[in-house]
N, C-alpha and C positions, 0 to 999 in steps of 0.2 A: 696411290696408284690403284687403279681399278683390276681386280684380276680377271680373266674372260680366258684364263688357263688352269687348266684343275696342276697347281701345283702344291709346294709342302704345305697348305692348311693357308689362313690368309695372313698371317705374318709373312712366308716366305714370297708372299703376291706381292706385299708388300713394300719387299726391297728387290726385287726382281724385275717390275717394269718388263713383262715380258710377251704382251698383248694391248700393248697400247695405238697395234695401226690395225685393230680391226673396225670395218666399216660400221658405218650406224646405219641404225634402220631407217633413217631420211637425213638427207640432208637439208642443212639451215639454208635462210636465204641466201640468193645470192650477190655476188658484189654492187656496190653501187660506182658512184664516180669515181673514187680515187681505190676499186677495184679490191677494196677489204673489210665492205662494209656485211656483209657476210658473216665474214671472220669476227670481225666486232660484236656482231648481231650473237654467233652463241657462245661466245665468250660471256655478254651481259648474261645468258639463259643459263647456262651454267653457275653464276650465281644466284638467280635466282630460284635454283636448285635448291643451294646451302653450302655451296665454296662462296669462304668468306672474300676472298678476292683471286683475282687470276691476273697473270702480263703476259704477254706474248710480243714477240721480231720476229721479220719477213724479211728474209733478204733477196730481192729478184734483181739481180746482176750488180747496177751498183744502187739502186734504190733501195731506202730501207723503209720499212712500216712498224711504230711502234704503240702499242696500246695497252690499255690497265682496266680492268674492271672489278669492282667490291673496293673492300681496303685492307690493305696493311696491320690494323687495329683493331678491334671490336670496341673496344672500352672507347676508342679516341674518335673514332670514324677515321683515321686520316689514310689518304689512300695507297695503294701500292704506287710504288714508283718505278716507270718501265726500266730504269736498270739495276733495281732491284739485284743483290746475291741471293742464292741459294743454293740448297743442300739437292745436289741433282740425284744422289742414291746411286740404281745401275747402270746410268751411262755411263759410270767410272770405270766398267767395262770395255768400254772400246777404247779409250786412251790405254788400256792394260794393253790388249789385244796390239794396240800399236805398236809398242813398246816390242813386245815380243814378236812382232812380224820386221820390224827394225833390223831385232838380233838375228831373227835369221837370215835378213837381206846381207847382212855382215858375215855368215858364216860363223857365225858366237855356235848356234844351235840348229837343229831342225826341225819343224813342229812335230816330225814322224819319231823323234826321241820319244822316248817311255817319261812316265815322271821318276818312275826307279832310278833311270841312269841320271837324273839329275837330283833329285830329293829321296836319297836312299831310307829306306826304313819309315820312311811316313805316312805310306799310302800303304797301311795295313791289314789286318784283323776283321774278323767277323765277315770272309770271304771280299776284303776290298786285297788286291794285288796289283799296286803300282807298275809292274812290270810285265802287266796287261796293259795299260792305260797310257795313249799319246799325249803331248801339248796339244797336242789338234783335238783331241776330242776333251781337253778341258775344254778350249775354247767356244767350242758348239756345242756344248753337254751330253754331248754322247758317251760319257765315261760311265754314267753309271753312280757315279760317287755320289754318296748320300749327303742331301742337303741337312748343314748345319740347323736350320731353324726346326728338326722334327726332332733335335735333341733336348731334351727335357728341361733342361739344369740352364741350357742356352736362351732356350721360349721363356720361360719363366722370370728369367733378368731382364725381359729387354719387350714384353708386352707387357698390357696390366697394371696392375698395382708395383708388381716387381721394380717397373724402370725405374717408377720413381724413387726408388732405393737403390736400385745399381747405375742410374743414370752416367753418373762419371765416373764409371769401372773402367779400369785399363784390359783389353784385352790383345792379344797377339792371335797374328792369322797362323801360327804354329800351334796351338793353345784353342783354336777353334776348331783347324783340322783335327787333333787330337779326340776333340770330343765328339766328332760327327762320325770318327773310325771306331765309335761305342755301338754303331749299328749295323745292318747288314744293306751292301749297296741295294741300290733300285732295277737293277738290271746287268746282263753281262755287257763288259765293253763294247759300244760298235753296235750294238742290235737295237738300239730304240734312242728316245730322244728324252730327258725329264731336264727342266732348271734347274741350278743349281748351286749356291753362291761359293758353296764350299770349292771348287771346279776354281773359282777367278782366286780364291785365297792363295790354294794354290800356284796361280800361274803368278803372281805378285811374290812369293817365295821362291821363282823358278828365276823371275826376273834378276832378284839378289844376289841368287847362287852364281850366276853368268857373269855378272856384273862386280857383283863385291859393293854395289852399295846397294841402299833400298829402295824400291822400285820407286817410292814417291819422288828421289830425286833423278831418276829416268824420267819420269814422267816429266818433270820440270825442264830437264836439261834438252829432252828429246824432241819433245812437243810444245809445250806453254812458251817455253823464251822463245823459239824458232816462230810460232805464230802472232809472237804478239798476245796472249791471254793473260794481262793483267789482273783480272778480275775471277779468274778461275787459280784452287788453289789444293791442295791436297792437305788437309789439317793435321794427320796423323791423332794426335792427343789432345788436340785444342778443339774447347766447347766451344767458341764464338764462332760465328759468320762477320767477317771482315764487310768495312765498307755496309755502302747502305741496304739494306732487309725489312720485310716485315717480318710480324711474329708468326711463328708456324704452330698451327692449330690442331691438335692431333688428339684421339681418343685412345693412344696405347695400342694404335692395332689391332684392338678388342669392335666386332663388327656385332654390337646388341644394340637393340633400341634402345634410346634413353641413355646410355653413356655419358659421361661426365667431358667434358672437352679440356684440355689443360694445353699449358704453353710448354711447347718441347722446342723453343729456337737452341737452346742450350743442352748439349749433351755429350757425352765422348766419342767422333764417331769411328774409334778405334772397333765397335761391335759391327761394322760394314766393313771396315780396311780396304783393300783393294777389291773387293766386290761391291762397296757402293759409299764410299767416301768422301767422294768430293764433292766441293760447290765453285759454282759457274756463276757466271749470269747468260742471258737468254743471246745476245750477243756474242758475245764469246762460243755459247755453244753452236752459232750457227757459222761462225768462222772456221769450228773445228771442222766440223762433219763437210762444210763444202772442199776443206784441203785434204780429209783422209779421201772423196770420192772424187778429185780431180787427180789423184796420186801424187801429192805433192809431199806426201809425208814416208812417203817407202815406194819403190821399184814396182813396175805393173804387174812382173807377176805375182807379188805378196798381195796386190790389190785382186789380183784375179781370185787367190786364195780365199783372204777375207769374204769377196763374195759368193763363193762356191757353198749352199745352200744347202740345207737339209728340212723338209715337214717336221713340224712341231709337234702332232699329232691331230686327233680327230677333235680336240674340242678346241681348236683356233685351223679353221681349213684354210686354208692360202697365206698362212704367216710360212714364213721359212727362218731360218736364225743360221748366221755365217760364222764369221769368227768374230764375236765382240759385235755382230751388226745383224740388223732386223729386216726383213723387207716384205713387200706386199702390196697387191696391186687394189687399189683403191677401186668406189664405186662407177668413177670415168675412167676408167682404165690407165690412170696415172698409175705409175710405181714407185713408191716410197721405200728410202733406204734411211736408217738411224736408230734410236733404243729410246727406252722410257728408263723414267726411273721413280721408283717411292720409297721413300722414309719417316719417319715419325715427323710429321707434319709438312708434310712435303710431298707434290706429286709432278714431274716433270715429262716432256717428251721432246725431244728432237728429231726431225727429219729433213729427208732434202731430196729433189731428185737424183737422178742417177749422175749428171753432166754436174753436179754442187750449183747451178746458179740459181736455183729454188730452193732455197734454205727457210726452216719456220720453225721455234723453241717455245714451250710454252710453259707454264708453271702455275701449281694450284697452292695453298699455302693451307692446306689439309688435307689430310692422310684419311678420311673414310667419306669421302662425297667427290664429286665432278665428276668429267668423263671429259677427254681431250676429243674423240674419236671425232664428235661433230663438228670441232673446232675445225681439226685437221681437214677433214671432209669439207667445210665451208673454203675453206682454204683455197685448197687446191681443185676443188670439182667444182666450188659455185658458181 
């Protein structure tokens, strides 16, 4: 994922996905006959960047458009294949976000609870006070709470040289909040806006607490079986990608010239947990985002929630970020609602309109090249 947000350094761009509907400076061509020839168009330009391959689905009502450009393989040439799985990163965020707008639909919780009254004694030290800090402002990042990746011990395992050593580390989202409470937050609660992955760790321990089980089998039982998401899966501890993939191409996160490229399809991705753990396929993810914006997944006024927006800051002007959801109004005055997401070798986005029956997923299968932006732009503006 490309960051075009001054967040924790570009590791935490990385798995953040948190500026992926900003506009490009032109858009590609426009459609031709069968009205996504555009979309195709810089999809190819995108590879010809240096993403080794890209897929993308279009879903316009019950029409679907599916396409693939690069390959799946360097070594093999053989290509991506449009229903391809992969590792989506932070849109595992808004199936979170779900989840916990569910439990409030229920009466379980309130998002205006403190994380104190629900995770006592976690949200510490070094001026963090959980009993400042809502579920509502993890879910928008208004908490403050300092992101995991500018912790030292954490960056070092999981870019660089490091991964390749700690690649199949087991880590717990307890065990990561911990280490990110070794700093001083980013801000007082409520007064500014920073990303944050440590913020969704949290809300996936908030989910357990209410629940008694772990949020990935919320996730499962709440969202995935109900819609139909076969191909989308929560791994917790398991290196593989189910079903069929290409290899995800990734330099470590490390953004120098000349870097080494290595295969990171395999890894734990217990080091994202509930801030960016799962994988989808492109499909799938455009089933979800059309049932969270038709409210078919929680009550209108949790959807009204979800949407109720905040500025990102000055260096992304017309992003806004809801709860677990992105939006922004594009260069034809289209407005796009959905999240990005990047992982070690992996760069995804989802969007859709406001009404879900413009749904679009896309995926790069390298973590330091492409740009969705123009895609998206060809999309929906060409």
């Amino acid at each position: 994922m490309r960051a075009r947000i001054a967040l924790a350094g570009a590791l935490a761009a990385a798995l953040a996905g948190t500026a992926l509907l900003t506009a490009p400076a032109a858009t590609a061509a426009g459609p031709g006959p069968d009205g996504h020839a555009g979309t195709k168009a810089a999809m190819e330009a995108q590879v010809a960047k240096g993403v080794p391959g890209m897929i993308g689905q279009v879903t316009e009502g019950r029409r679907v458009w599916r396409a693939t450009a690069g390959v799946g393989n360097l070594d093999t040439g053989e290509p991506r294949g449009a229903g391809d799985a992969f590792r989506v990163g932070s849109i595992t965020k808004t199936f979170v976000a779900t989840v916990l707008l569910q439990l409030e639909a229920e009466g379980r919780l309130d998002l205006d609870d403190t994380v104190e009254e629900w995770l006592p004694g976690v949200v510490q030290g070094h001026g963090h006070d959980g009993s400042r800090i809502t579920l509502r402002q993890l879910l928008n990042h208004t908490s403050g709470i300092r992101e995991i990746f500018e912790e030292k011990e954490f960056r070092d395992k999981v870019t660089g040289p490091g991964f390749l050593k700690h690649r199949d580390d087991t880590w717990t989202p307890r065990q990561l909040v911990r280490l990110a409470m070794n700093g001083k937050p980013t801000f007082e609660p409520g007064t500014s806006w920073s990303y944050s992955n440590t913020n969704y760790l949290l809300a996936g321990m908030v989910i357990e607490k209410a629940t008694g089980k772990p949020y990935a089998t919320e996730v499962r039982r709440r969202v995935l079986n109900p819609l139909g998401l076969r191909h989308t899966v929560v791994p917790g501890t398991d290196h593989r990608i189910p079903g069929p993939h290409g290899i995800a191409y990734s330099k470590l996160l490390v953004e120098k010239p000349g870097t080494e490229v290595y295969d990171a399809t395999e890894l734990n991705p217990s080091l994202a947990g509930p801030a960016g753990e799962m994988i989808s396929t492109a499909g799938d993810l455009n089933r979800f985002y059309a049932a969270v914006l038709r409210g078919k997944l929680f009550p209108q006024r949790q959807l009204k929630e979800m949407l109720t927006t905040v500025p990102v800051g000055a260096e992304a002007p017309g992003i806004r970020y809801g709860l677990g959801l992105m939006t922004q109004k594009l260069s034809c005055g289209v407005r796009l609602y959905g999240h990005g997401g990047g992982i070690h070798g992996s760069s995804s986005e989802a969007v859709s309109t406001r009404d879900g029956r413009h749904t679009a997923a896309f995926n790069s299968n390298a973590d330091w090249t492409g740009d969705s932006e123009p895609v998206v732009e060809a999309e929906f503006c060409g």
